[in-house]
N, C-alpha and C positions, 0 to 999 in steps of 0.2 A: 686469701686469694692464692690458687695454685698459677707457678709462672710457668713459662714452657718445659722446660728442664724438668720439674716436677713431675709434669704429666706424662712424658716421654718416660722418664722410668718410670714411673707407676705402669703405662702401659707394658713395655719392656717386662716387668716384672711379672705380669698378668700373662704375658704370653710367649714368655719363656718358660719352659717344662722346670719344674724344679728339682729333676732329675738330671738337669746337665751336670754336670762338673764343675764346671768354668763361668755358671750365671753368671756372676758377679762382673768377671772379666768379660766376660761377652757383652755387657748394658755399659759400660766403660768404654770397650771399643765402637758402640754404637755413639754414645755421647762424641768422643773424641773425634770421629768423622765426621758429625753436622757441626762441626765448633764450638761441643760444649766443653768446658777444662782450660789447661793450663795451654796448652797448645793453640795455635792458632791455623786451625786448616791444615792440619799436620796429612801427611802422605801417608797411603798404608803402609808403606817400610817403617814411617816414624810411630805408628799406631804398634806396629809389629813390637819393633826393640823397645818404644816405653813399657808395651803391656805383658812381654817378654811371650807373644801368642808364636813367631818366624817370621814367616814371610808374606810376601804382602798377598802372595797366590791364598795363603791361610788368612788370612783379613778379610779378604777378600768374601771368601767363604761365610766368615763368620756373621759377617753385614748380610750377606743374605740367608743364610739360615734363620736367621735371628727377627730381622726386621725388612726387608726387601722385601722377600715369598709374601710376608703378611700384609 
């Protein structure tokens, strides 16, 4: 049985270009925003300096690039 966590990246994975750079970190900062990880509901500044992406204007960004838009 796949649990949500699962599925979410697998989707993530699926529709993230595999020409990004930063896939890896980008499905990371997607998890760490819906509360998956060690964090709990962590702020995009705390998203920022664990995943070492800036600021949260770039978090920001990267949540919707990544999984918003889609």
């Amino acid at each position: 049985m796949v649990n949500t966590e699962q599925e979410l990246v697998q989707w993530l994975k699926d529709h993230i270009p595999d020409k990004r750079a930063n896939k890896d970190r980008d499905i990371d900062a997607v998890l760490l925003h819906y509360g998956f990880g060690d964090l709990a509901w962590p702020t995009l500044e705390q998203i920022g300096k664990e995943l070492s992406i800036g600021t949260r204007e770039r978090v920001r960004q990267v949540l919707k690039e990544n999984f918003k838009k889609k």
